[in-house]
C-alpha positions in Angstrom: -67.4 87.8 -3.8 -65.9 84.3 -4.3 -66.1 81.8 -1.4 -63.2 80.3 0.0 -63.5 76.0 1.3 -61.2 75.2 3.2 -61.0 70.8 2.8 -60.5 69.0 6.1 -58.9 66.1 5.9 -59.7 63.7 9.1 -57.1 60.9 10.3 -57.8 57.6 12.3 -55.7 56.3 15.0 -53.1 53.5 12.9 -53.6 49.8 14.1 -51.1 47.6 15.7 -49.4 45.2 13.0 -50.7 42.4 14.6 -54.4 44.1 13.9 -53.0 44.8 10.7 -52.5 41.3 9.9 -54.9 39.8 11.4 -57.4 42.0 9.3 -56.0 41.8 6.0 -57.7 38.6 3.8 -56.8 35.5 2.7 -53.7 35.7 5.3 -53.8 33.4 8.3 -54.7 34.7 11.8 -51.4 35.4 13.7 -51.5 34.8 17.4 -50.2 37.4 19.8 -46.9 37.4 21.2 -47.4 35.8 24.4 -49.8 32.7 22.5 -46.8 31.6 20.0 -46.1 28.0 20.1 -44.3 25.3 17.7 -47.7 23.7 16.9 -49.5 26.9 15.6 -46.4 27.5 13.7 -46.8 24.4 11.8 -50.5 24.9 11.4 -49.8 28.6 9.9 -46.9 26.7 7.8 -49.2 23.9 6.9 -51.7 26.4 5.2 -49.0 27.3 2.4 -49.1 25.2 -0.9 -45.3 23.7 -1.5 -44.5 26.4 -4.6 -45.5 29.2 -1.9 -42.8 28.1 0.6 -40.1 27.3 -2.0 -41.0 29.5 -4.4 -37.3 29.4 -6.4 -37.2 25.5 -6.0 -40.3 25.1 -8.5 -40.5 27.6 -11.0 -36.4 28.4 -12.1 -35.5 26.5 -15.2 -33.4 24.0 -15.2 -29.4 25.2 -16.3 -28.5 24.1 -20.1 -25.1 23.7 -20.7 -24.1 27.1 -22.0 -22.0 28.1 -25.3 -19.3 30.1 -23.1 -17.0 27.4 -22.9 -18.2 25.2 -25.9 -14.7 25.3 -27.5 -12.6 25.5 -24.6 -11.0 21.9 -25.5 -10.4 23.1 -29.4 -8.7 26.1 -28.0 -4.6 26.6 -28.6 -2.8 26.4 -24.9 -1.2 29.5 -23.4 2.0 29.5 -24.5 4.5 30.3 -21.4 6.8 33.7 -22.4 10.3 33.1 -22.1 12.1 34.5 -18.8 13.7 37.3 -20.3 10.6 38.8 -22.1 8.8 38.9 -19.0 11.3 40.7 -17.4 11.9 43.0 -19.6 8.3 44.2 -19.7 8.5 44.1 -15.8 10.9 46.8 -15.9 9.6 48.5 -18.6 6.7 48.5 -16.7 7.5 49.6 -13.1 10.3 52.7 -14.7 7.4 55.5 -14.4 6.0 54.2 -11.5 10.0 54.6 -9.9 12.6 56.9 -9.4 15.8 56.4 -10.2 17.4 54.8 -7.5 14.6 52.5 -7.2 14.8 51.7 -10.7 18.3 51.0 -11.0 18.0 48.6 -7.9 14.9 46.7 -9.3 17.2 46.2 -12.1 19.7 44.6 -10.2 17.5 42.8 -8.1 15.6 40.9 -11.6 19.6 40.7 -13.4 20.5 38.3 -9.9 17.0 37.1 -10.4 18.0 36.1 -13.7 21.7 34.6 -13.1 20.2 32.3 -9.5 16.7 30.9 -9.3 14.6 32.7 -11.9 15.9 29.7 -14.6 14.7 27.1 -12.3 11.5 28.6 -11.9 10.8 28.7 -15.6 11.5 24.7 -16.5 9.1 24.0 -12.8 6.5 26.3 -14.3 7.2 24.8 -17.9 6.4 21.2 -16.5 3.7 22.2 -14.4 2.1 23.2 -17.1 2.5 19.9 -19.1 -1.1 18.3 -19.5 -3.3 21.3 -18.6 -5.1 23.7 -20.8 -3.6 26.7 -18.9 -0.7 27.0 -16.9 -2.4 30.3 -15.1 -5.9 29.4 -14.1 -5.2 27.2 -11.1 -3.1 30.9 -9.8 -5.8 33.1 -10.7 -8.3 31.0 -8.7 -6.1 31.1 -5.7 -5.8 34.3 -6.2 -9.2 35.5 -6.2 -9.7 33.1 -3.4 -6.6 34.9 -1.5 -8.7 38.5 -2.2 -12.1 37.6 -1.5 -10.6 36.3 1.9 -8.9 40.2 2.8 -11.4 41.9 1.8 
């Protein structure tokens, strides 16, 4: 008849971190709580070579200038759509998204839009945009910046 062995398995007591630390090699000896001080901090610091305290500062590469935005200045400028276009494609665009009542007063709202300020707004946005590459970015940055602040 077979024997059964049963293994035992024996556990030791863990050790505080600070014995932990203070056994492991090659690290320096950390004083107990009640011993810290600025000096031994310096002397602990003092025993790390300069890439082991700023490790990123010494061994990242040094940025090239990528081929993202190479071409950026050969690049045609944004044209800016004429008033009506966009509007048109704003309503075309909210009609699912309304019933409608709503739509038919959105429609009203962008045909006053239209006849009082929106013609304005186009020549300001049309010389705003004389002498820069895109008439947009400077509101899409703002606008990022306006969501990263609420959220």
């Amino acid at each position: 008849m077979p024997s059964l062995t049963t293994a035992v398995r024996t556990f030791t007591m863990p050790k505080s971190l600070n014995e932990s630390l203070a056994a492991a090699p090659g690290q320096p000896h950390m004083a107990p709580e009640g011993n810290r001080s600025l000096e031994g901090a310096k002397k602990v610091n003092d025993t790390f070579l300069e890439n082991e305290k700023e490790p990123l500062a010494t061994s990242q590469p040094k940025p090239q200038q990528g081929i993202t935005f190479a071409a950026q200045d050969k690049l045609p400028k944004l044209p800016i759509p004429e008033l009506e276009h966009s509007l048109t494609r704003y309503l075309t665009a909210l009609k699912p998204l309304q019933n409608p009542r709503e739509h038919a007063e959105t429609k009203q709202a962008v045909e006053e839009f239209l006849k009082s300020e929106g013609p304005e707004l186009q020549e300001r946005l049309k010389k705003y945009a004389t002498g820069k590459t895109s008439y947009i970015e400077q509101f899409c940055k703002s606008f990022n910046w306006v969501r990263e602040v609420v959220h």
